[in-house]
Each structure stands twice: as structure tokens, then as C-alpha cells.
C-alpha positions as CSV (number, residue, x, y, z in Angstrom):
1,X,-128.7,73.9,53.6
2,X,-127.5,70.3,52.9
3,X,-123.9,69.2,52.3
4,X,-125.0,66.2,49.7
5,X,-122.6,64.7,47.9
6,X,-123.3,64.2,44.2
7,X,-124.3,60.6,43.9
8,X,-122.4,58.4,41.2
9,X,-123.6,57.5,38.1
10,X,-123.1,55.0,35.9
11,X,-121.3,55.9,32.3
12,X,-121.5,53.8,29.9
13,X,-118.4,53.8,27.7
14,X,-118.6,51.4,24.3
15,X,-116.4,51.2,21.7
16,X,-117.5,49.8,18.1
17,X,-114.8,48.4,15.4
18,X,-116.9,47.2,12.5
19,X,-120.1,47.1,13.6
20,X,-123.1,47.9,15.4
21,X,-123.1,47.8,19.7
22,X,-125.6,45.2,20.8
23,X,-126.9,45.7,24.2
24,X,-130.0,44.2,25.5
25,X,-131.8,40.9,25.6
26,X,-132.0,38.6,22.5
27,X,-128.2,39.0,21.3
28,X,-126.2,36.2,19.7
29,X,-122.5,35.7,19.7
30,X,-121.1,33.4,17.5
31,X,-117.5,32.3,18.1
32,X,-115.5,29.9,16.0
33,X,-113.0,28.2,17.5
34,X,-110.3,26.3,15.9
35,X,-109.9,25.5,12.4
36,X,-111.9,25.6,9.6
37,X,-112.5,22.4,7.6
38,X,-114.1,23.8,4.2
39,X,-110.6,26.2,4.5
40,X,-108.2,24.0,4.9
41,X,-109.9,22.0,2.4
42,X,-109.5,24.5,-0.2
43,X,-106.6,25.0,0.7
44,X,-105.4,21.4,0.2
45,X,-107.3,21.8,-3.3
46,X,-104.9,24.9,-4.1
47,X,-101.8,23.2,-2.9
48,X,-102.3,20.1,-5.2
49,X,-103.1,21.8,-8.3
50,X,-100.1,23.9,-7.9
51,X,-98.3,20.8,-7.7
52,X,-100.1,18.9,-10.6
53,X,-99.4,21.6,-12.7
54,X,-95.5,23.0,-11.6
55,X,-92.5,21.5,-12.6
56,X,-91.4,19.5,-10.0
57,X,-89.2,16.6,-10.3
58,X,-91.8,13.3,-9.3
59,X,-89.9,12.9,-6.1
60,X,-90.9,16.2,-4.7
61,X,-94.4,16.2,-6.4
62,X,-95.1,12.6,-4.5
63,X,-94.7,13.6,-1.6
64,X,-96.7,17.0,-1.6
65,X,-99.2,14.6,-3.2
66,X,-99.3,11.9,-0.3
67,X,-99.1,15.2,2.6
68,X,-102.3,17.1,0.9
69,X,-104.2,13.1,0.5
70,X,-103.6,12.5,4.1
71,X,-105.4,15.8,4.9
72,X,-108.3,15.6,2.7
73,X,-108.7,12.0,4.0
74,X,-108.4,13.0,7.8
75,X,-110.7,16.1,6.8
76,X,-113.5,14.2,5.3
77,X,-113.5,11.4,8.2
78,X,-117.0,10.9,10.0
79,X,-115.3,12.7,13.1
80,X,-111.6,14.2,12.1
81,X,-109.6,14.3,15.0
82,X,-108.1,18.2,15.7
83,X,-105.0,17.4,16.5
84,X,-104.5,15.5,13.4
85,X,-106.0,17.8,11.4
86,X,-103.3,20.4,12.2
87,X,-100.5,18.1,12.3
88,X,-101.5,17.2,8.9
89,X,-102.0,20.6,8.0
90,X,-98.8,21.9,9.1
91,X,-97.4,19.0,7.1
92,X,-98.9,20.5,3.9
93,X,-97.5,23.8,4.7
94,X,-94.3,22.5,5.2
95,X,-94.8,20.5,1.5
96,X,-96.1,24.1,0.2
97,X,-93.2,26.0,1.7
98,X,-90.6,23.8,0.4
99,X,-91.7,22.6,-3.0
100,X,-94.3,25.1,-3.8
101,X,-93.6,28.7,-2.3
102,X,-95.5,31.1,-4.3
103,X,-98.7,29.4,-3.3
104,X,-98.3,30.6,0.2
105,X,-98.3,33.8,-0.6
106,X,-102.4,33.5,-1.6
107,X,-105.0,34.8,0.8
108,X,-106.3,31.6,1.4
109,X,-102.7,30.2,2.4
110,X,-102.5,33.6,5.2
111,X,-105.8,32.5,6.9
112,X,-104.9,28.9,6.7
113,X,-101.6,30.3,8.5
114,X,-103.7,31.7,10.8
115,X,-105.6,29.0,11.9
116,X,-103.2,26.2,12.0
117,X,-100.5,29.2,13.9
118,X,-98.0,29.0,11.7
119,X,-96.4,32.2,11.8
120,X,-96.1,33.8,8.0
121,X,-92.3,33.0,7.9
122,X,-90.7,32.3,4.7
């Protein structure tokens, strides 16, 4: 008679949220990273109606104006510069928030939250 030990095995423990596991060769992960242009874009679309069509005083409606035109233009330079982008962006939300606060409470204006991390704070 032997005394062996019971050699260890490997268990393989995976949990799936949403999906199917991929294990193997071939896989591809996509991560996105930062914001998303064509998102804020629309967004900046959304924010400028709103304020094209609302009764704001001209005062207030100029200057959500100029805040979404400084976004589009940094968003549609040959190379917009991040940094910018979400300074500008945050700059709209602030222009949203103050002058145009039902429009932040669209889908578009959570994700756009998201991305910029501004925390949904009215």
C-alpha cells in the first residue's frame, strides 16, 4: 500500500454577465477608452435644439449657443485634443444644467454624464 496524496487539479471557475465565455486562441477584446465623439456630438445636437426651441431670454440662449459651437468645432477638428473635448463638454453640461434642465434627464445626456464623469447631480 502507498500513502499518495491526491494530486491538485486545476478548476476552472468562470463567470458570464451578458454573454458568452471565450477561452482559446483567436479572441478579440475591444476596449473603448475615453469619450465618444459621434456621442457627445449628438449630444451637443440635442442641447442646441432644446435651446433653439425653449424660451429662453437671448442672454441665456447665447451663451448655451456659443458653449455647444465651441464643442462641435473642437469635435470636428482634424485631431481634437481630449482634454478640450471634456472641458468643453462639461461646459455644455453646465449650459444644459442651468438653462436647459429637462434635457439632462434624456438617455443620451446619462451616458454623456458617464463619459465626461460628471456625476448625475441635479
Amino acid at each position: 500500500m502507498s500513502n499518495q496524496q491526491p494530486s491538485p487539479q486545476n478548476t476552472w471557475n468562470v463567470t458570464v454577465n451578458g454573454g458568452a465565455p471565450q477561452m482559446g486562441q483567436g479572441n478579440v477584446q475591444h476596449n473603448t477608452f475615453g469619450y465618444d465623439p459621434g456621442q457627445l456630438a449628438n449630444f451637443a445636437r440635442e442641447v442646441l435644439t432644446a435651446a433653439q426651441t425653449s424660451n429662453l431670454p437671448a442672454e441665456e440662449r447665447a451663451v448655451v449657443e456659443a458653449d455647444v459651437e465651441a464643442l462641435q468645432a473642437e469635435l470636428t477638428a482634424p485631431e481634437p485634443d481630449p482634454s478640450r473635448v471634456r472641458q468643453l463638454g462639461q461646459r455644455v453640461w453646465v449650459s444644459a444644467k442651468t438653462y436647459l434642465p429637462p434635457v439632462l434627464a434624456t438617455g443620451l445626456a446619462q451616458a454623456v454624464a458617464g463619459t465626461l464623469g460628471i456625476p448625475i447631480g441635479f
